[in-house]
C-alpha positions, 0 to 999 in steps of 0.5 A: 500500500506504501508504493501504491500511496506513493505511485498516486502522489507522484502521479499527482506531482507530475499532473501539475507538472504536466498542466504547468508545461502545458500552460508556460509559453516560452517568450522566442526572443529572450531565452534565460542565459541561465534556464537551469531545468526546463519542463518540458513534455519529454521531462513529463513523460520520463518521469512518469514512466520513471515513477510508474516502473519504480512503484510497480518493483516496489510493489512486487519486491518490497525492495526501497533500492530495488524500486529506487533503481528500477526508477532510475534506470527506466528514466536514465537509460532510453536517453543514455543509449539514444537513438538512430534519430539523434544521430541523423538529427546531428547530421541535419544539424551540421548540414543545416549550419553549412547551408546557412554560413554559405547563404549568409557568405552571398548576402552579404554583399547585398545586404546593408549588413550582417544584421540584415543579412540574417534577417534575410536569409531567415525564412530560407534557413534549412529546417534542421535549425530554423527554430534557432534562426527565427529566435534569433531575427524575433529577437533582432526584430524586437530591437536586441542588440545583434551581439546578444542575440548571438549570443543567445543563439550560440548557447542555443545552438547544438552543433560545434561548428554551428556555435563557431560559425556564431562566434565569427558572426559575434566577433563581426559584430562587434568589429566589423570584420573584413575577412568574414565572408572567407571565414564563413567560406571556412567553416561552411567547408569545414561543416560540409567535412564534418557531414561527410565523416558522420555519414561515413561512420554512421553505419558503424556507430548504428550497430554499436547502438543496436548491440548496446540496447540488444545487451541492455535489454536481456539484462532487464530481461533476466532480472525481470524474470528472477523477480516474476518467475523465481522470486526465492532465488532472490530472497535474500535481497528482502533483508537490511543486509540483502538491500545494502548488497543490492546497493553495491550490485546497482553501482556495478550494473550501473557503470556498466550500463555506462561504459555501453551507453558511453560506447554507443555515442562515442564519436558522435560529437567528435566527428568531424575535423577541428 
């Protein structure tokens, strides 16, 4: 009855979290240097199934580690193993950044200036980062001054070439900058590199994730079964002694959850040349 009275007041919790995330609106152009944790529906949704899977091993263990694990491996996991969708959204990304550097490089002539320039290629951004790029002309639309909108979108922006391309954008803007057009040639060049390279290695780091979540989920799998199939065979868990021990085995199932989640990314934010 305990993890049951706990499992309704958390899902009560996260009920007000939900309506609060639902009703915050978030102003486009003036995002919090300093926005700390942000509640969003992905937050929402993880920490319910984080609750609902740690009430329910309580419930069938009467374990307070086994229930506190149980809740942080189904709220840390899906996210530490990722997915193929991160992989090809970073090469969208790093695609995106080349397209606009190039396309702010050509109106640079045209236009009265870098702030015009960025407002003009605007709605021609490539949709992997128009959402940044639309914050970025709302809040230069709004009178903000262009070096902190940059600045803003720099610590948007998630790509490593992206937030060079803005750092050049920053130093431009605030002494103008004779030689930016070759510079935004460079890194356009340097993020079409980085593109290259994610498609040539993606195909490996594909299947490192696959065998990741394959290993992951056979060890759910068996600890599962223990508990529901054989639950004598675990016994001993069920004692203050049985708990702490239990406490050592999570730390040890966790660094190796680790080590394959670190495994699974490994090179997906270094790709690519420097």
């Amino acid at each position: 009855m305990t993890a049951f009275a706990a499992l309704l007041g958390a899902g009560f919790g996260l009920g007000l979290l939900a309506v609060f995330a639902g009703l915050r609106r978030r102003h486009p152009a003036a995002p919090s240097r300093s926005p700390g944790l942000v509640i969003t529906r992905e937050l929402v949704i993880r920490l319910a199934i984080a609750v609902f899977v740690a009430a329910l091993v309580g419930l069938l263990t009467r374990w307070p580690v086994g229930a506190l694990l149980a809740g942080i491996a189904a709220y840390a996991l899906p996210k530490a193993l990722g997915s193929n969708k991160d992989a090809e959204r970073a090469l969208a990304r790093t695609e995106a950044v080349a397209i606009w550097a190039e396309m702010l490089r050509d109106n640079m002539s045209a236009a009265a200036g870098l702030e015009q320039a960025i407002i003009v290629t605007a709605p021609f951004a490539p949709a992997a980062i128009k959402d940044d790029i639309d914050e970025l002309t709302a809040a230069l639309r709004l009178g903000h001054r262009l070096p902190v909108a940059l600045t803003e979108l720099r610590d948007r922006l998630d790509d490593r070439t992206g937030r060079l391309v803005v750092r050049a954008l920053l130093q431009a803007s605030q002494r103008q900058s004779r030689d930016l057009a070759k510079l935004l040639t460079e890194l356009a060049s340097r993020a079409r590199a980085r593109a290259n390279l994610r498609l040539k290695i993606a195909p490996g780091h594909a299947k490192i994730r696959t065998n990741a979540r394959i290993i992951t989920g056979f060890t759910l799998a068996m600890a599962a079964g223990l508990v529901i199939l054989n639950p004598g065979f675990l016994r001993p868990y069920d004692s203050l002694a049985g708990q702490l021990v239990l406490v050592v085995v999570g730390a040890v199932f966790a660094a190796g959850f680790l080590g394959i989640a670190r495994l699974a990314k490994v090179g997906l934010d270094k790709a690519g040349p420097r």
